[in-house]
Backbone as a printed PyTorch tensor [residue, N CA C, xyz], in Angstrom:
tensor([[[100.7740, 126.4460,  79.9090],
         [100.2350, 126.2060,  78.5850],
         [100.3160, 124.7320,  78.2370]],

        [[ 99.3670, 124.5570,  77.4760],
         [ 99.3600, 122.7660,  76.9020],
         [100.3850, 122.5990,  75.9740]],

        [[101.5540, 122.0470,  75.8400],
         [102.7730, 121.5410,  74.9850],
         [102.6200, 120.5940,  74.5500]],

        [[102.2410, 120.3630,  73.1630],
         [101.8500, 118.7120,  72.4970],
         [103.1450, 118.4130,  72.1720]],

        [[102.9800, 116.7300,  72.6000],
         [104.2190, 116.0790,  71.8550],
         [103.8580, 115.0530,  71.5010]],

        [[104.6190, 114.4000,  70.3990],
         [104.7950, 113.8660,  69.2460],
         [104.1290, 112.3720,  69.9190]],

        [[103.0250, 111.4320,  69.0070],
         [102.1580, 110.7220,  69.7620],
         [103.3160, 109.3240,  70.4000]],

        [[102.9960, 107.7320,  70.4160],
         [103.3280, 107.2720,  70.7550],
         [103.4070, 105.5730,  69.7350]],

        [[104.7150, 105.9430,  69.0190],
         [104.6530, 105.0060,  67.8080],
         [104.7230, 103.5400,  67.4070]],

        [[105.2040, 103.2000,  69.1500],
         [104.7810, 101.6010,  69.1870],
         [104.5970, 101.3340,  70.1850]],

        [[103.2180, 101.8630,  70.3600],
         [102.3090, 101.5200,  71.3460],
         [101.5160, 100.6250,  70.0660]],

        [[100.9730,  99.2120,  70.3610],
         [ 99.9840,  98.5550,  69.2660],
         [ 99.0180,  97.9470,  70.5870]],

        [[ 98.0860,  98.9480,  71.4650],
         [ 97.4040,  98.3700,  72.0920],
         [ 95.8540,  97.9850,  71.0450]],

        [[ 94.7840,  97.5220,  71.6180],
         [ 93.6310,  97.4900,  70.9550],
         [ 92.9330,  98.7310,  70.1840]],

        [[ 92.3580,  98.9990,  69.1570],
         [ 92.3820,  99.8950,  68.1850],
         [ 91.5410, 101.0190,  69.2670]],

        [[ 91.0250, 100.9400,  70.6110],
         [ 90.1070, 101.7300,  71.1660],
         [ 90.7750, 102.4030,  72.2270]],

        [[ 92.1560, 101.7570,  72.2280],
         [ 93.3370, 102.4320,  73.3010],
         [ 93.9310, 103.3560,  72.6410]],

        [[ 93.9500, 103.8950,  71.0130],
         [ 94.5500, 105.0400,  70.5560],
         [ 94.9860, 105.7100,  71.2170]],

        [[ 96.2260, 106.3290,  70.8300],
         [ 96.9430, 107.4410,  71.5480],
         [ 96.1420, 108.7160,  71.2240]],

        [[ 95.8660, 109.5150,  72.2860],
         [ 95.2240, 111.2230,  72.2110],
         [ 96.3670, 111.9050,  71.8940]],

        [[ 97.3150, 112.3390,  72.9830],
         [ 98.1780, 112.7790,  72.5600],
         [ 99.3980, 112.4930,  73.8540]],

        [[100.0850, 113.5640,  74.4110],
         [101.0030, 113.6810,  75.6660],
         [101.1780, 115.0010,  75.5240]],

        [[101.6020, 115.2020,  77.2680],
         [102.0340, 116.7980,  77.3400],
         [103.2480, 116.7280,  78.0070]],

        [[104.3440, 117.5170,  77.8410],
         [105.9070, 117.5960,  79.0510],
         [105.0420, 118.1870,  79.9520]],

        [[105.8420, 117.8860,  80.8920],
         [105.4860, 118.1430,  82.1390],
         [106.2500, 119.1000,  82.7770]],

        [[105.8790, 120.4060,  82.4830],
         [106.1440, 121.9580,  83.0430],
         [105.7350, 122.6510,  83.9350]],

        [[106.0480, 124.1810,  84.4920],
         [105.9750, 124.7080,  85.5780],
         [104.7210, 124.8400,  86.0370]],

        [[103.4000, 124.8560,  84.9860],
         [102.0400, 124.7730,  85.0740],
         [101.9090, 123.7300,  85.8950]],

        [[102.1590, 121.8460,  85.8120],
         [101.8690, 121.2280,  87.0010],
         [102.0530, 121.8870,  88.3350]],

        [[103.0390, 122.3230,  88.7090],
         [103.3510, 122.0370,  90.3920],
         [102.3890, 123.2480,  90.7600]],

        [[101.5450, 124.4250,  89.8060],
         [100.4740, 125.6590,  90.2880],
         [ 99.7870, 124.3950,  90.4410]],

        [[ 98.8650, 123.1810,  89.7510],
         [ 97.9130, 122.3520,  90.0710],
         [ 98.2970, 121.1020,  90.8900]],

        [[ 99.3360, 121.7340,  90.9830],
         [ 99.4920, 120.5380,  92.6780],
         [100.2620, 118.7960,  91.8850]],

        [[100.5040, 118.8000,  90.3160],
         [101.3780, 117.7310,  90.3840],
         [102.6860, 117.6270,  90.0320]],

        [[103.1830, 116.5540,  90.9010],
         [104.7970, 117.1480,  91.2040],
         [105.1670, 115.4600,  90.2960]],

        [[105.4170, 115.2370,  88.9820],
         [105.8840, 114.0370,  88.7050],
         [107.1310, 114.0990,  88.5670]],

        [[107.5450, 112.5990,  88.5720],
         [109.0930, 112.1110,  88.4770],
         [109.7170, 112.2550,  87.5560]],

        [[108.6850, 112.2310,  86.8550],
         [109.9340, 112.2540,  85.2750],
         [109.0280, 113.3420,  84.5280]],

        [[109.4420, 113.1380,  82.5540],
         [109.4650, 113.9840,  82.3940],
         [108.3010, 114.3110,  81.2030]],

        [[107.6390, 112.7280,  81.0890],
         [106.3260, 113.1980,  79.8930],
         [104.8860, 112.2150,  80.3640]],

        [[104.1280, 112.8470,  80.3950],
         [102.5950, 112.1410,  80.6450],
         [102.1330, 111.6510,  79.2860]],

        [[101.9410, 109.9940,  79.1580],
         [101.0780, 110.4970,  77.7790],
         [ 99.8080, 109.4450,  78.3100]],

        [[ 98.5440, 109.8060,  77.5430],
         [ 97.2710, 109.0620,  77.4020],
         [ 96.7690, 108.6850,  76.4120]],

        [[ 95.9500, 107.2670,  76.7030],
         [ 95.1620, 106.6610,  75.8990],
         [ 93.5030, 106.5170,  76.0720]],

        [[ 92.8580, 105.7860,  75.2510],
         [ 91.7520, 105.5760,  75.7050],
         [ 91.2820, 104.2400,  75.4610]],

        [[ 90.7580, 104.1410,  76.7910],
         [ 90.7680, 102.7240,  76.9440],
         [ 89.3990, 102.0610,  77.4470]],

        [[ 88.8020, 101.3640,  76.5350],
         [ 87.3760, 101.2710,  77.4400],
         [ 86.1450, 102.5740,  77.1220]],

        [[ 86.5180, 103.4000,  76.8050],
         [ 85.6540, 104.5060,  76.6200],
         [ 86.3720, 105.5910,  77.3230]],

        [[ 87.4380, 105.6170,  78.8670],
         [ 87.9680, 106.2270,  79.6280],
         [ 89.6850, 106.5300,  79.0550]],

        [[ 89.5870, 108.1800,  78.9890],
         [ 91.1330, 108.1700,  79.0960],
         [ 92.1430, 108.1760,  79.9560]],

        [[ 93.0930, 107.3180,  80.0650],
         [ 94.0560, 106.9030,  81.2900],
         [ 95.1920, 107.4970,  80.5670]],

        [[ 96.1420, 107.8340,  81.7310],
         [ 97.3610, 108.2750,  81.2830],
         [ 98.6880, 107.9210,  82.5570]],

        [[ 99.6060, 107.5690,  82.2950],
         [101.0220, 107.2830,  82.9410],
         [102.0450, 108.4240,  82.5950]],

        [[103.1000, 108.9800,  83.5930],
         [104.2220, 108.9260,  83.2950],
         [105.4310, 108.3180,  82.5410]],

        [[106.2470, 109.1360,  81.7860],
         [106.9800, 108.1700,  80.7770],
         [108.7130, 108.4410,  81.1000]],

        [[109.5680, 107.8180,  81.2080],
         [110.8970, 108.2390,  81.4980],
         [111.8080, 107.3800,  80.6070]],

        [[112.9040, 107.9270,  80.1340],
         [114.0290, 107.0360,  79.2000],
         [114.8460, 106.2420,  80.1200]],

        [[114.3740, 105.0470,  80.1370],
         [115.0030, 103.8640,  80.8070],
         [114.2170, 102.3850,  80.0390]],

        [[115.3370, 101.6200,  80.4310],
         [115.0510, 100.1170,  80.2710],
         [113.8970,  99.5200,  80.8730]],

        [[113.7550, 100.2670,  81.8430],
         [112.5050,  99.3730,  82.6290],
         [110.9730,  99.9630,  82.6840]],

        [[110.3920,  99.2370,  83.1710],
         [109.0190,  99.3950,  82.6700],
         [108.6220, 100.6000,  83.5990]],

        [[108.1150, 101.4080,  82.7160],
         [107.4430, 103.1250,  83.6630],
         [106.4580, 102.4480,  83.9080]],

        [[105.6730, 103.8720,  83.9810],
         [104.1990, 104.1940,  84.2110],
         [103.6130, 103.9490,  83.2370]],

        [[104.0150, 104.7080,  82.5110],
         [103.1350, 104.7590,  80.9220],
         [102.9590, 102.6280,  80.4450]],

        [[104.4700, 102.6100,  80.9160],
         [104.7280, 100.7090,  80.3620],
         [103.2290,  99.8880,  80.9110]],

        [[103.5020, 100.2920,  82.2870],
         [102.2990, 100.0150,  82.6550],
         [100.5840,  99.8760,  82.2230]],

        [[100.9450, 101.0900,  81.8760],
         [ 99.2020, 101.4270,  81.1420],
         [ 99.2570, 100.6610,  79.6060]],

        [[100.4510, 100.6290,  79.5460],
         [100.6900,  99.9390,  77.6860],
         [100.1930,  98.8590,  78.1770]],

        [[101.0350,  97.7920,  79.1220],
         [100.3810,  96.6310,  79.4960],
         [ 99.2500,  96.2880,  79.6260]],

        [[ 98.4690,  96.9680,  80.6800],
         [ 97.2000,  96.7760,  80.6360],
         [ 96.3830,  96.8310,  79.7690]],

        [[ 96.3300,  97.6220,  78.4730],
         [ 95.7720,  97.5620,  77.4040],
         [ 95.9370,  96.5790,  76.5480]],

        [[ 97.1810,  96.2170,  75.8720],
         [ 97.1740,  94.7470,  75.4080],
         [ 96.8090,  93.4290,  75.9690]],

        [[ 97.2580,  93.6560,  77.3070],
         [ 96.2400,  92.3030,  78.3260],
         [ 95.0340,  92.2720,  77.9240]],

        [[ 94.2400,  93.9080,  77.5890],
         [ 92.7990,  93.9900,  77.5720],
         [ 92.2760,  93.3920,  76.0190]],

        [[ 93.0470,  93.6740,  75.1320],
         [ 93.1040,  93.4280,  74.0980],
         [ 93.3350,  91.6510,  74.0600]],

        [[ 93.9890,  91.1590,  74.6200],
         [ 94.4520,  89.8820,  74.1840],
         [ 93.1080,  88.7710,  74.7570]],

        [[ 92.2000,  89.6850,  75.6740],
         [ 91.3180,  89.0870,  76.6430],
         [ 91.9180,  88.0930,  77.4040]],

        [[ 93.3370,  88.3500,  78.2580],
         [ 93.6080,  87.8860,  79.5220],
         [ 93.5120,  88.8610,  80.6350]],

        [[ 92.2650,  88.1190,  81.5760],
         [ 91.9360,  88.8400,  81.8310],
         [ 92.7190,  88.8170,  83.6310]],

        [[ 93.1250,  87.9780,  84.1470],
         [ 93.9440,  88.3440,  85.0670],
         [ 94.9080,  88.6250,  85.4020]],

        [[ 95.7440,  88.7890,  84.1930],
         [ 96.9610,  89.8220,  83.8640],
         [ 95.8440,  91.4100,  83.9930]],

        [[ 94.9020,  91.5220,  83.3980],
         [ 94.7590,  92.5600,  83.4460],
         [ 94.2810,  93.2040,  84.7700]],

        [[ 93.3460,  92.3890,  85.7720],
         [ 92.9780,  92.3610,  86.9050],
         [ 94.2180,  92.7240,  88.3140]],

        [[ 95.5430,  91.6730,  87.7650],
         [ 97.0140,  92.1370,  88.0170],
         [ 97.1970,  93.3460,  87.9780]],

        [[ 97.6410,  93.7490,  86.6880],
         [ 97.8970,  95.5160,  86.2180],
         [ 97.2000,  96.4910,  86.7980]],

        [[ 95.9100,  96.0970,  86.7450],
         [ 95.1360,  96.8500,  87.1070],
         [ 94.7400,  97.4340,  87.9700]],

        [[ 94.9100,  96.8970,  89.3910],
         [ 95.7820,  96.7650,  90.8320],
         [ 96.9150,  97.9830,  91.3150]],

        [[ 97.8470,  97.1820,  90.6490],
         [ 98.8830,  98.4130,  90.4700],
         [ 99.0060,  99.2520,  89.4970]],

        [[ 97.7450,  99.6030,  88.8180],
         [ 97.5360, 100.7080,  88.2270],
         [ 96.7150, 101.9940,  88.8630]],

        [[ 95.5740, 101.4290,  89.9340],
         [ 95.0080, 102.3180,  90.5800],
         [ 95.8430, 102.2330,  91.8380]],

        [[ 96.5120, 101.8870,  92.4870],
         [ 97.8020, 102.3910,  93.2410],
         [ 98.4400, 103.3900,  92.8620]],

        [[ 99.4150, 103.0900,  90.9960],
         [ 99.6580, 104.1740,  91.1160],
         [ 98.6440, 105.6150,  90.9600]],

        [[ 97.6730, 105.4980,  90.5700],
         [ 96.4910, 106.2220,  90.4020],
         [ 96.1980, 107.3530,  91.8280]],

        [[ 96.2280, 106.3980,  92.8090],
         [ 95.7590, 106.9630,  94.3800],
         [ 97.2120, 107.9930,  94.5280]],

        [[ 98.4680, 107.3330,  94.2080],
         [ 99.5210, 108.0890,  94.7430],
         [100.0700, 109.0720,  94.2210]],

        [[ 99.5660, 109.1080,  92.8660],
         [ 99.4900, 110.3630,  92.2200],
         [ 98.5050, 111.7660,  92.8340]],

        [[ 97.3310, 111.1150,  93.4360],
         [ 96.6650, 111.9440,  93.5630],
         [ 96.4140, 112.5860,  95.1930]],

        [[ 97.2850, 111.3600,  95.6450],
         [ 98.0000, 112.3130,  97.0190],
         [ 99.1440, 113.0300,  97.3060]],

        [[ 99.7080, 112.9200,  96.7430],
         [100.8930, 113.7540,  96.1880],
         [100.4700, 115.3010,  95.1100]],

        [[ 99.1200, 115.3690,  95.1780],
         [ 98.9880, 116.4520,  94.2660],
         [ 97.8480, 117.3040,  95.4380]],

        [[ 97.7420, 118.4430,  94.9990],
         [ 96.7620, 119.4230,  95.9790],
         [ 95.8300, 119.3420,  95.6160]],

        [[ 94.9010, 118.0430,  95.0540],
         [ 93.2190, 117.9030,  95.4820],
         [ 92.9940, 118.0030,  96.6450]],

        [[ 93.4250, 118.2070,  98.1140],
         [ 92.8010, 117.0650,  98.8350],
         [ 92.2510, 119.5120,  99.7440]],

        [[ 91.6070, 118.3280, 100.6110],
         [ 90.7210, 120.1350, 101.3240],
         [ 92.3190, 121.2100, 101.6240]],

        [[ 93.2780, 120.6770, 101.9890],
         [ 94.1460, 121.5440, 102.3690],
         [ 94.8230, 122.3550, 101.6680]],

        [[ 94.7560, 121.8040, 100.0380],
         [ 95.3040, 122.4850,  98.9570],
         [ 96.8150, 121.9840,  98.8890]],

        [[ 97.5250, 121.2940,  99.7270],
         [ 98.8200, 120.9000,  99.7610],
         [ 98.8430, 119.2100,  99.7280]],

        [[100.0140, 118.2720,  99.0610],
         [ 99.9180, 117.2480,  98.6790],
         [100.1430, 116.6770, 100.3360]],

        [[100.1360, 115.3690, 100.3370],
         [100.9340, 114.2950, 101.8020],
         [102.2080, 114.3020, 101.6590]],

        [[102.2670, 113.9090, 102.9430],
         [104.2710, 113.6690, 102.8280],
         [104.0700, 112.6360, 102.3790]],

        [[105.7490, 111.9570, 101.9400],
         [105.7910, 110.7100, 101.4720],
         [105.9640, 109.8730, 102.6470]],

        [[106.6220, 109.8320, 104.0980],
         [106.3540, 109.3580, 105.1740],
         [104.5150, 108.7900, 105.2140]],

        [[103.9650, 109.6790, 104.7480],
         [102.4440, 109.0960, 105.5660],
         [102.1480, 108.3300, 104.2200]],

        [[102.8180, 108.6030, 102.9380],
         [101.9560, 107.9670, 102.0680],
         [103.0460, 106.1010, 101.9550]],

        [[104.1350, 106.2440, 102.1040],
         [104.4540, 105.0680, 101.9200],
         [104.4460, 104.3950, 102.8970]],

        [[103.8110, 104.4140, 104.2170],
         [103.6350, 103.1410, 105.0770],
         [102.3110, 102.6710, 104.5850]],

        [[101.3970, 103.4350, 103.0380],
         [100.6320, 102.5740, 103.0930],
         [101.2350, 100.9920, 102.1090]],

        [[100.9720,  99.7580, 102.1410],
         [101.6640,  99.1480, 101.6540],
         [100.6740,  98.1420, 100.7440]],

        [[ 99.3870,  98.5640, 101.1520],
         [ 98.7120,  97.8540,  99.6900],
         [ 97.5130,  98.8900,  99.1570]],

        [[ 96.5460,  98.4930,  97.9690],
         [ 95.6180,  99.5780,  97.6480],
         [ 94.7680, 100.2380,  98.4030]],

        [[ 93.9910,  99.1880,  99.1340],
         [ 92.8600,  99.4000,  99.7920],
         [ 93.6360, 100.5830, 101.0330]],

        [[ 94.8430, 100.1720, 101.4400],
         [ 95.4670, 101.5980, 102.6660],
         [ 95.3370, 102.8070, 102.0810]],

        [[ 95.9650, 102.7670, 100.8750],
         [ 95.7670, 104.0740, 100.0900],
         [ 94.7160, 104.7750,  99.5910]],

        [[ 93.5470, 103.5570,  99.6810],
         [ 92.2490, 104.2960,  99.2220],
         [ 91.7290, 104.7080, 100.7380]],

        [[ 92.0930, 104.1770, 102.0370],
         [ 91.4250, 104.8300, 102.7300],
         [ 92.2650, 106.2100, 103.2510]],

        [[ 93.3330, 105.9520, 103.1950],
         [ 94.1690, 107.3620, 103.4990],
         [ 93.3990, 108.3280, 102.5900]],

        [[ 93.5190, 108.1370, 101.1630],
         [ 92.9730, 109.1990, 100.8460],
         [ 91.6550, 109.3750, 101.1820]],

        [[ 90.8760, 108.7030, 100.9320],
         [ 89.2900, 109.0310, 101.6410],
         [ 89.2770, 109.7330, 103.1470]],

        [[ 90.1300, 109.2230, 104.3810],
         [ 90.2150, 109.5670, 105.3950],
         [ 90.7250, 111.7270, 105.5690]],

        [[ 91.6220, 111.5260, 104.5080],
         [ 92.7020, 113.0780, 104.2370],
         [ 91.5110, 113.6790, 103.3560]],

        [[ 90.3270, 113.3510, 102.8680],
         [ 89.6210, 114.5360, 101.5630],
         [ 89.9160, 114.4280, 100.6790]],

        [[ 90.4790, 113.8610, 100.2550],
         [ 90.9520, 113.5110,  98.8560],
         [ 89.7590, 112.7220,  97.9140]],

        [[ 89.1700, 111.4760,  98.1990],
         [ 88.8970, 110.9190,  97.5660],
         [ 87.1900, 110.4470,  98.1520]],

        [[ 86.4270, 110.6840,  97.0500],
         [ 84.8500, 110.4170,  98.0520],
         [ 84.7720, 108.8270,  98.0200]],

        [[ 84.1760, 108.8270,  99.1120],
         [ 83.0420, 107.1140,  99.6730],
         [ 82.6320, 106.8850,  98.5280]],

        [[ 81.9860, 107.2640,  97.2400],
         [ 81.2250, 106.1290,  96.4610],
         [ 82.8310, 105.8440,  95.4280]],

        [[ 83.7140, 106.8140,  94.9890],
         [ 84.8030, 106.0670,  94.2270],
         [ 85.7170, 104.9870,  95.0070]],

        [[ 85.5310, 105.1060,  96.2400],
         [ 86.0950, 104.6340,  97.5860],
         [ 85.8000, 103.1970,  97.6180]],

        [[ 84.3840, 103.1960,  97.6600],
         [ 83.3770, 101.7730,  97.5160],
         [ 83.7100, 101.0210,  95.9280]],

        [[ 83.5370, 102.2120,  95.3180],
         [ 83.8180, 101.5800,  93.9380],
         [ 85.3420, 100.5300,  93.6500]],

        [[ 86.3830, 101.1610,  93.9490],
         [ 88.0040, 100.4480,  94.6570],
         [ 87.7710,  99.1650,  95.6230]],

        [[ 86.8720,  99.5000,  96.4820],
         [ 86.4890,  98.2990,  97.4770],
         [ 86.0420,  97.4070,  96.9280]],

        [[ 85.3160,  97.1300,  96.3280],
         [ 84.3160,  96.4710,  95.2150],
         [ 85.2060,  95.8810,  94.1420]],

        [[ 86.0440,  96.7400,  93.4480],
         [ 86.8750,  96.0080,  92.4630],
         [ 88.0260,  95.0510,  93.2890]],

        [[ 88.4920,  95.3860,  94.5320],
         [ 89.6630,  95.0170,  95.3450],
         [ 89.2420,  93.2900,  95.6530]],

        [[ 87.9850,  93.4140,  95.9730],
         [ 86.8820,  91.9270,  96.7660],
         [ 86.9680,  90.8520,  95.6410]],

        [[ 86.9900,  91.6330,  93.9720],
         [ 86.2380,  90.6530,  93.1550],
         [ 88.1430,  90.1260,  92.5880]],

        [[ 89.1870,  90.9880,  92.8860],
         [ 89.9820,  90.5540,  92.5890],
         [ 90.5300,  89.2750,  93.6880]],

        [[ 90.2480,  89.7990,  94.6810],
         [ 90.6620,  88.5270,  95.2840],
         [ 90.0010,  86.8820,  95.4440]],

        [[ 88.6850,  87.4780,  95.0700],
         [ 87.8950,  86.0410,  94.2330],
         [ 88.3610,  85.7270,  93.2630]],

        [[ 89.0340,  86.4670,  92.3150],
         [ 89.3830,  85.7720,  91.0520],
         [ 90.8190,  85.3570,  91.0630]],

        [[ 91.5240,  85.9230,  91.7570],
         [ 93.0940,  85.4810,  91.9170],
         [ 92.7730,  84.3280,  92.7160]],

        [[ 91.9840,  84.5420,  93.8470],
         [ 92.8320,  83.4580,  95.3330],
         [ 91.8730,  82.6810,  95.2570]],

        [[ 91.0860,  82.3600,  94.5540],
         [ 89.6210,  81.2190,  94.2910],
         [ 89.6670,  80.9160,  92.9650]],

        [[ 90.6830,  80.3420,  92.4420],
         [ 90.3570,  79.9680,  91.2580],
         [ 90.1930,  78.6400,  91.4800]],

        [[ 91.3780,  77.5750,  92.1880],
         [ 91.7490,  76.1970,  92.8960],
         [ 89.6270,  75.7390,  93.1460]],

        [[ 88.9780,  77.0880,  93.8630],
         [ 87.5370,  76.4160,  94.4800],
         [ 86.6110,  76.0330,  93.0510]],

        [[ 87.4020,  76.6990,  92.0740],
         [ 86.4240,  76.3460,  90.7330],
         [ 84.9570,  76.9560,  91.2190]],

        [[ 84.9650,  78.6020,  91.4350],
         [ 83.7100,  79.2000,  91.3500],
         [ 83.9030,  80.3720,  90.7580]],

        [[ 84.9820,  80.8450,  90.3080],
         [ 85.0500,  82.0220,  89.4980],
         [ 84.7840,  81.4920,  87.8500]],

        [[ 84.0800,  82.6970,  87.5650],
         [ 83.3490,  82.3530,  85.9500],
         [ 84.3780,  83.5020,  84.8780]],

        [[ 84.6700,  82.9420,  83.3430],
         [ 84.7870,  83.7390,  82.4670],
         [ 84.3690,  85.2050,  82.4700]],

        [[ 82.8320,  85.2480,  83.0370],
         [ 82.3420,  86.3190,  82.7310],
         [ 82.3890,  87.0920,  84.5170]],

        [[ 83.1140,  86.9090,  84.7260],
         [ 83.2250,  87.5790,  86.3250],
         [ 84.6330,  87.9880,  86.0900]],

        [[ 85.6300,  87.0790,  85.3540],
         [ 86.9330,  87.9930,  85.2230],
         [ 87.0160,  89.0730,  84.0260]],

        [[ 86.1060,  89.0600,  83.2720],
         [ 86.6360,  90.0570,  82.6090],
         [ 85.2620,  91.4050,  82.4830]],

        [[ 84.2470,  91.5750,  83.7810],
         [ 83.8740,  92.1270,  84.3580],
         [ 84.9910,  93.0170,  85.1680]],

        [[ 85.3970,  92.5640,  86.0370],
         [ 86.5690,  93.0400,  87.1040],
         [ 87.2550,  93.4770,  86.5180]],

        [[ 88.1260,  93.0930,  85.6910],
         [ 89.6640,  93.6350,  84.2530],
         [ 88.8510,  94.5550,  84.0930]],

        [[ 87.6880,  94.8260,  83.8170],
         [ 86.8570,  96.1420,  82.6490],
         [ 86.4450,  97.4270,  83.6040]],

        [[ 86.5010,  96.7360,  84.7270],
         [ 86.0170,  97.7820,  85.8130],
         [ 86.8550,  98.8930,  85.8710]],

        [[ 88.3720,  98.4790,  85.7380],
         [ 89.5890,  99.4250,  86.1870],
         [ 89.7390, 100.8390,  85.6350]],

        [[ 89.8090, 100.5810,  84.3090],
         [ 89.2660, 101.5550,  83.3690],
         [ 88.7730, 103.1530,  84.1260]],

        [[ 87.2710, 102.7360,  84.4360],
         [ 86.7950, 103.5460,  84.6650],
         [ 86.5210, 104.2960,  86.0350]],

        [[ 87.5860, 103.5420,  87.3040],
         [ 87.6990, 103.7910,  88.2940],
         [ 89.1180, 104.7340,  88.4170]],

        [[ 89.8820, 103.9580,  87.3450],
         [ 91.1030, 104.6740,  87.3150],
         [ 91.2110, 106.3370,  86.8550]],

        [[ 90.0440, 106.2320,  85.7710],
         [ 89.6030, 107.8910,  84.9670],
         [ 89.3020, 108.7400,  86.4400]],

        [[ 88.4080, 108.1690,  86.9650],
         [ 87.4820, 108.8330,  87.6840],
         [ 88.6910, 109.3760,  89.1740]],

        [[ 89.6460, 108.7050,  89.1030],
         [ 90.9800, 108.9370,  90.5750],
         [ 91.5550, 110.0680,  89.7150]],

        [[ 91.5530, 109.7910,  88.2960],
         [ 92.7060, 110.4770,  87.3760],
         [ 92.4080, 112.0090,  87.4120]],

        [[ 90.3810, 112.0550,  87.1000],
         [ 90.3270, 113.3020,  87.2780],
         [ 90.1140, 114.4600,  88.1220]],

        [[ 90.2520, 113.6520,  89.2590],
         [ 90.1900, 114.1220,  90.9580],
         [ 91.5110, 115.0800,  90.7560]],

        [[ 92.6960, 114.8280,  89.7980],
         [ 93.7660, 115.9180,  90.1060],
         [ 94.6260, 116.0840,  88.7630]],

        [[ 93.6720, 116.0310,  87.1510],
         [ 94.4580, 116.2450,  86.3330],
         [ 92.8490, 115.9400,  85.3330]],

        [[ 92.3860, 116.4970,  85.2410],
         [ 91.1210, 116.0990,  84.5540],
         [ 91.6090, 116.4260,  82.8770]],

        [[ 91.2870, 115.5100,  82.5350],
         [ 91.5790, 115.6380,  80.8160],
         [ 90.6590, 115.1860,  80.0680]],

        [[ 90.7360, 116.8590,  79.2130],
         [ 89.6340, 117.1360,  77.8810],
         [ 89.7270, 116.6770,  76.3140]],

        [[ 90.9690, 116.6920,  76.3380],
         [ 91.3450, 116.7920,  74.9390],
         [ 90.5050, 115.2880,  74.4780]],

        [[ 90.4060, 115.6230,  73.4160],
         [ 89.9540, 113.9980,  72.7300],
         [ 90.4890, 114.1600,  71.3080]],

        [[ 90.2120, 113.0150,  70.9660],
         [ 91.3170, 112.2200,  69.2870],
         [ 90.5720, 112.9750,  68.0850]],

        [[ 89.6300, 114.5690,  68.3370],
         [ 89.0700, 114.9540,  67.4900],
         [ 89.9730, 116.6660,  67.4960]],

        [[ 90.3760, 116.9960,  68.5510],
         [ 90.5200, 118.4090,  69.1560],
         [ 91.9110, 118.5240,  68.4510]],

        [[ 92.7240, 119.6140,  68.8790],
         [ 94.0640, 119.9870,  68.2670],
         [ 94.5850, 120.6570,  69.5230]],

        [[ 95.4430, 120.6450,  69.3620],
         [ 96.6680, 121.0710,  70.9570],
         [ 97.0300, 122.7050,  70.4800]],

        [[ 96.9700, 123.7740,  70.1950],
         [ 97.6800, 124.4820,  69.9980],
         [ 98.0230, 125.3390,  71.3240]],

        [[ 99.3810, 125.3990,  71.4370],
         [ 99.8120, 126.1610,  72.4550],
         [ 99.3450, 127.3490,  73.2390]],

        [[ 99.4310, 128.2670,  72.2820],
         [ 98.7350, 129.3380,  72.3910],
         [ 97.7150, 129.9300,  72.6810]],

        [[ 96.7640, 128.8120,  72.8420],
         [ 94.9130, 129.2020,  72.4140],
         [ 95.1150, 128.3830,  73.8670]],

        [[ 95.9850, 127.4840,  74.5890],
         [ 95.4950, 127.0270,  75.6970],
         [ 96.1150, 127.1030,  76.6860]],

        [[ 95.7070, 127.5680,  77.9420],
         [ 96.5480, 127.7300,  78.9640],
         [ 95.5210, 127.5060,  80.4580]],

        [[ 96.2470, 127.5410,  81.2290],
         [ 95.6600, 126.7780,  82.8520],
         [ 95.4010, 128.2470,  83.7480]]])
């Protein structure tokens, strides 16, 4: 069943990152194949796309911290902080979603095969290679991966433009939705109501 919890009260990303809501994370995941670390998912919307992180009580920066980040980067229009984040946001994105039973076999990867991958692009082809993940979101990752490294490692050549970095930052968004709903697809929107009862998997 869907378990609403209480939204997210200082989060102050850009007024279009609103919090939807969050769900705990109960025995219903591991029937849909996700097995998270801790103990609350919450989402925003960002860009038009809703993204969501893991959240855990500690000092240091989660998942969710993560996605907070990237949204105020997006908001502040820096855009290679966000191009940064954004990086290791569809990382964690891919490893969520190999670790969950999208892929043809119905069962997640070990963590042996998934952590020798050691940057994005390994992980996007593992999963593409395992069924998990199709060639055009595949290309789409490839594509954002190319323009980041023009904009990080070519800045010194003075040919990256304003409007090429925050192209790339904007891309993530909607590459990240599109990994997100390969193994957790989410409906709810900032109009709907959570009630327990009326919803179940």
């Amino acid at each position: 069943m869907w378990q609403s919890s209480s939204t997210v009260g200082a989060f102050s990303g850009p007024r279009e990152a609103s919090v939807l809501f969050g769900l705990w994370c109960d025995p219903r995941y591991s029937r849909r194949g996700v097995r998270p670390p801790h103990r609350q998912f919450r989402t925003v919307r960002e860009n038009g796309t809703i993204i969501g992180g893991l959240v855990k009580s500690s000092s240091t920066i989660d998942r969710w911290g993560i996605v907070q980040l990237y949204c105020t980067a997006q908001r502040k229009q820096s855009w290679i902080e966000c191009i940064c984040l954004g990086y290791t946001m569809l990382e964690m994105a891919l490893r969520y979603l190999l670790k969950s039973k999208a892929g043809p076999s119905g069962q997640p990867l070990p963590d042996s095969k998934i952590e020798r991958c050691r940057y994005l692009m390994d992980l996007a082809a593992l999963a593409r290679d395992e069924g998990f993940l199709s060639q055009p979101i595949f290309d789409e990752i490839d594509s954002f991966n190319e323009s980041r490294i023009k904009a990080i490692h070519k800045l010194l050549s003075e040919t990256v433009t304003h409007a090429e970095l925050q192209e790339t930052a904007k891309s993530i968004s909607s590459i990240y939705g599109k990994i997100q709903d390969l193994w957790l697809k989410i409906t709810i929107g900032p109009e709907e109501t959570c009630d327990p009862s009326k919803h179940s998997v």
